[in-house]
C-alpha positions as CSV (number, residue, x, y, z in Angstrom):
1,X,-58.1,-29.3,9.1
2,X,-57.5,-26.2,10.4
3,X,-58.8,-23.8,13.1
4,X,-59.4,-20.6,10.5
5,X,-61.0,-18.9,13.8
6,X,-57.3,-18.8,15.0
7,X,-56.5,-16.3,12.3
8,X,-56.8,-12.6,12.3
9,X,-54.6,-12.2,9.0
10,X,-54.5,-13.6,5.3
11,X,-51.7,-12.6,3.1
12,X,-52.0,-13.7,-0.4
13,X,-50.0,-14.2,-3.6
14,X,-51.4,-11.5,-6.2
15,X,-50.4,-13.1,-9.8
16,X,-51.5,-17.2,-10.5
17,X,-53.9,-16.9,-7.1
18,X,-55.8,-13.3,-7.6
19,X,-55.0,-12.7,-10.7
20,X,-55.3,-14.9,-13.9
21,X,-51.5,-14.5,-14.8
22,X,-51.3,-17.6,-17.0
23,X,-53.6,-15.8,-19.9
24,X,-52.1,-12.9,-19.2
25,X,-48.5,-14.3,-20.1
26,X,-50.2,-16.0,-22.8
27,X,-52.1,-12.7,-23.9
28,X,-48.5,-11.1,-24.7
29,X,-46.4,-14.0,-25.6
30,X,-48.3,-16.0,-28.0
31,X,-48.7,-12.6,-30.3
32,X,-44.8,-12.8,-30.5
33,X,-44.5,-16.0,-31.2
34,X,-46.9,-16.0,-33.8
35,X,-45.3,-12.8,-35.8
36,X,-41.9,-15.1,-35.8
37,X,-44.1,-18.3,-36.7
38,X,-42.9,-20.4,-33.6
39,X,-44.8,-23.2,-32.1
40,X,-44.8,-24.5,-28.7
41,X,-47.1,-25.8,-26.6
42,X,-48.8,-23.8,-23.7
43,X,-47.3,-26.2,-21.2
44,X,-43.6,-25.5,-22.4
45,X,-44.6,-22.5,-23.2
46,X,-45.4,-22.0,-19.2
47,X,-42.2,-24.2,-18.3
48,X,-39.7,-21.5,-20.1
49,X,-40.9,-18.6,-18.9
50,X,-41.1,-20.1,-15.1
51,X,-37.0,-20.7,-16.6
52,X,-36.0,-17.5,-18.1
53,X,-38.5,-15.7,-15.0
54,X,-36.1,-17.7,-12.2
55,X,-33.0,-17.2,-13.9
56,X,-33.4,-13.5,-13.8
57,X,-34.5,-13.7,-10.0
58,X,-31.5,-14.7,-8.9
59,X,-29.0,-11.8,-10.1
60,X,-28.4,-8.8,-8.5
61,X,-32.2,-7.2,-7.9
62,X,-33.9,-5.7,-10.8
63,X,-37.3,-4.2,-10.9
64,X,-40.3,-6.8,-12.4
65,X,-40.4,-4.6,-15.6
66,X,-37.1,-5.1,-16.0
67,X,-37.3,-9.1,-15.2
68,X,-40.5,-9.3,-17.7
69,X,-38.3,-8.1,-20.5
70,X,-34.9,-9.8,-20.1
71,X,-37.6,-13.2,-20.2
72,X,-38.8,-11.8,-23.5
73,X,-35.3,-11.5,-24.7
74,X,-34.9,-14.8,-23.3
75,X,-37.6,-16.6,-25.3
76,X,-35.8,-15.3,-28.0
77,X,-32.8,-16.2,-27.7
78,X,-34.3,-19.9,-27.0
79,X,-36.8,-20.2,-29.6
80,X,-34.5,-18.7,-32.2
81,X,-35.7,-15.0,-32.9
82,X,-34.9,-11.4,-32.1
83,X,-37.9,-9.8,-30.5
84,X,-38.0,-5.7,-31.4
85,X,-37.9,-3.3,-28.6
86,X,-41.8,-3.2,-28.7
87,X,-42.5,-7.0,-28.0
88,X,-39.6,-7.1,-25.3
89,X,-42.1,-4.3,-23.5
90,X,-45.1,-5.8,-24.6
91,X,-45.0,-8.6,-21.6
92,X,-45.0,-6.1,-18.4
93,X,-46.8,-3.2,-20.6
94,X,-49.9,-6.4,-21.1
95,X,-50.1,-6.7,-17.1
96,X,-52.4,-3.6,-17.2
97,X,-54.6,-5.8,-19.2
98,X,-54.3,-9.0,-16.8
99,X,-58.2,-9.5,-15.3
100,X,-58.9,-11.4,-12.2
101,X,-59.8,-15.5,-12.1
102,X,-63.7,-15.0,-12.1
103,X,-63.9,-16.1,-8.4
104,X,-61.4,-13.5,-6.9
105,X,-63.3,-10.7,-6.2
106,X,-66.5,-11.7,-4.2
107,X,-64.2,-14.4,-2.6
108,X,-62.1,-11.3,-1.3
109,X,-65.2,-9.2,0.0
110,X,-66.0,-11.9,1.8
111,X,-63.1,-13.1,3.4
112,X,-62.6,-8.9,4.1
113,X,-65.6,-9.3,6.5
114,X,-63.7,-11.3,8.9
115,X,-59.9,-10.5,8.3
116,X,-57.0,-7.9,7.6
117,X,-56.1,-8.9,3.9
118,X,-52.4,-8.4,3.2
119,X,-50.7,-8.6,-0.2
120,X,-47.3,-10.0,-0.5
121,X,-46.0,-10.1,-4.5
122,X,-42.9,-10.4,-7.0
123,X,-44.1,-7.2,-8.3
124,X,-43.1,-3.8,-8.8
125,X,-45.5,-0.7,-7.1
126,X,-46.5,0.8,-10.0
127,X,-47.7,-2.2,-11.6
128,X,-49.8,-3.4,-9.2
129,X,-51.5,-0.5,-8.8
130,X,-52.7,-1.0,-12.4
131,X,-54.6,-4.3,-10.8
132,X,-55.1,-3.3,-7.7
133,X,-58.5,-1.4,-8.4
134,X,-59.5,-4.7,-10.0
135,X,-59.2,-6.8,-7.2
136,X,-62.4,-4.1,-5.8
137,X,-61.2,-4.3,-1.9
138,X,-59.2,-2.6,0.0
139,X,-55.5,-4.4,1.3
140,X,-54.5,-4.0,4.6
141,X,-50.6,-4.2,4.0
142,X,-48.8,-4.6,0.1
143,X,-45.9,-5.9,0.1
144,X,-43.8,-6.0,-3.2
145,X,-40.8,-7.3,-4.5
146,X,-39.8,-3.5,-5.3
147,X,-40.4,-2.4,-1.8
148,X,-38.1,-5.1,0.1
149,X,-35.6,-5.5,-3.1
150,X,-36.2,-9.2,-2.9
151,X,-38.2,-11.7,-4.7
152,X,-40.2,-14.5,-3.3
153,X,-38.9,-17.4,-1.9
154,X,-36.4,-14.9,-0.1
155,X,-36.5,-14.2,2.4
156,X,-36.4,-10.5,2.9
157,X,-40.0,-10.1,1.0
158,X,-41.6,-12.3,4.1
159,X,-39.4,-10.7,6.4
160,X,-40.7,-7.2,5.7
161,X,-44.5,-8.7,5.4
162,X,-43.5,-9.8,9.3
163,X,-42.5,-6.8,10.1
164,X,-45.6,-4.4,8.9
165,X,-48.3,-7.3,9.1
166,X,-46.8,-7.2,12.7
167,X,-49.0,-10.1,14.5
168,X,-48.3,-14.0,15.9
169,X,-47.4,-16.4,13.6
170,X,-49.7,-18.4,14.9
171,X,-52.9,-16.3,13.7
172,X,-51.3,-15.9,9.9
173,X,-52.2,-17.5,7.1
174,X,-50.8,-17.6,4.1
175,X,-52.3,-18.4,0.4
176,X,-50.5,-18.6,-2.9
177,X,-50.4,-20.7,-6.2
178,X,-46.9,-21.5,-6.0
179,X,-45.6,-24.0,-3.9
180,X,-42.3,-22.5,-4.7
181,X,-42.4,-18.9,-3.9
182,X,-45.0,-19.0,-1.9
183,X,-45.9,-22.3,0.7
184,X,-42.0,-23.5,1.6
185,X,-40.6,-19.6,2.3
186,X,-44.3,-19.2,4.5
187,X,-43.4,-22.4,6.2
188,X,-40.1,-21.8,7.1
189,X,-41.6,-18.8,8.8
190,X,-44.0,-21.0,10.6
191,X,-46.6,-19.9,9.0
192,X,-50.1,-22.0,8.1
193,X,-49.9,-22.3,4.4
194,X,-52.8,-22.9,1.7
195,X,-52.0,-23.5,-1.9
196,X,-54.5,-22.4,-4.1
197,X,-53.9,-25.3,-6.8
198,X,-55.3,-23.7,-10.0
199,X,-55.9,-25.6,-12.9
200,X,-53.0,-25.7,-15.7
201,X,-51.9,-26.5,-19.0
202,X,-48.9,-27.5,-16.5
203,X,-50.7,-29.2,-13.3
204,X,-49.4,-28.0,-10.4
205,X,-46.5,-25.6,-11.4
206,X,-48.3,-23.1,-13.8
207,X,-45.5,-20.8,-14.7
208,X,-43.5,-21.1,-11.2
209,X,-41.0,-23.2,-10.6
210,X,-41.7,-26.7,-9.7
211,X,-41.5,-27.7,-6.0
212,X,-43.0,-29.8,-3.7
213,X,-44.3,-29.6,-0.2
214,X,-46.9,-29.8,1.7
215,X,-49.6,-27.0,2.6
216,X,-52.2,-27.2,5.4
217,X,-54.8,-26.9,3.2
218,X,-55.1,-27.1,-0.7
219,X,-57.9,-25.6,-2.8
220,X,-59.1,-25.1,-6.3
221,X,-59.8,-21.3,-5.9
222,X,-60.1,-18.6,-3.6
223,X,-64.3,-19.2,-3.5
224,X,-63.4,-22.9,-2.2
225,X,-61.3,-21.4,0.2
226,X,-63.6,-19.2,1.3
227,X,-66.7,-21.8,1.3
228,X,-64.2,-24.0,3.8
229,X,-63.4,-21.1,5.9
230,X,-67.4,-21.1,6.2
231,X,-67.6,-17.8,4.6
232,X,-71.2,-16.7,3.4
């Protein structure tokens, strides 16, 4: 178990660990898919767009709105319809929409009493700041995708989070939902890692890529977290 009283900084994924992302993908997809009658199952359904979101991720940087819509295009072209201009904007216009996992928030204020809260997400600025006053505490440090020109696991994003998060190693920890973007690029930094292991229509993935490691510490939420940290 860990020494939590070691850290003075928690950096945390924003979308599948703060914010419910997984109905939110599902809030704009499913629409779409139902106006070109075509059935798949949410666990697929997770499994493409964590494909088509990956596959964009690795060509030359583009902003998140411009990722969310090339996967929309991509679903199409999968599944076997053209999506209008509308429904290709529909999936970054919904993240306005996207609401917290019912735990996030007082988990936040309390773990705010003891630590600097940093964000570190495959995001663009503007649309995080359309969540941002949801999350109902202030962030130390945001650090986006948009703002290094890299997405998570790269390592430019962490590298920039180093930089203006600017303490030890040693006394930050890192939380995410995805072992793959978020706990093996922390732990290559050396960083203590806890993977906030969500429940899924797919277990242990969600829409990320599927990866394996192992974190220092795994939880079901944020308020489990924050109960073991011995928050009250």
């Amino acid at each position: 178990m860990l020494d939590f009283s070691q850290f003075s900084v928690l950096s945390f994924d924003c979308y599948g660990t703060m914010i419910d992302w997984e109905s939110g993908i599902f809030s704009a997809l499913r629409p779409v898919l139902k106006t070109h009658k075509k059935e798949i199952s949410d666990a697929a359904l997770l499994e493409l767009y964590a494909e088509l979101e990956f596959r964009e991720e690795q060509e030359k940087f583009q902003n998140y709105r411009d990722v969310l819509q090339a996967v929309m295009r991509g679903l199409g072209g999968r599944l076997g319809f053209k999506p209008t201009d509308a429904e290709v904007r529909s999936l970054p216009d919904s993240i306005a929409n996207w609401r917290p996992f019912p735990d996030t928030v007082e988990a936040l204020q309390r773990l705010k009493t003891r630590y600097r809260l940093a964000v570190i997400s495959n995001i663009d600025d503007d649309l995080f700041a359309l969540s941002a006053p949801k999350l109902r505490v202030k962030f130390d440090e945001v650090i986006t995708a948009q703002q290094a020109r890299c997405y998570k696991p790269g390592e430019r994003i962490f590298r920039v989070a180093r930089e203006r998060i600017g303490v030890d190693p040693a006394k930050w920890l890192h939380v995410g939902q995805s072992v793959y973007h978020d706990v093996i690029p922390a732990k290559s930094l050396g960083l203590a890692t806890v993977w906030v292991n969500r429940p899924s229509p797919r277990a242990g993935a969600g829409a990320s890529k599927a990866a394996t490691a192992k974190p220092d510490v795994e939880a079901p939420s944020l308020a489990a977290l924050a109960d073991l940290i011995g928050m009250t």
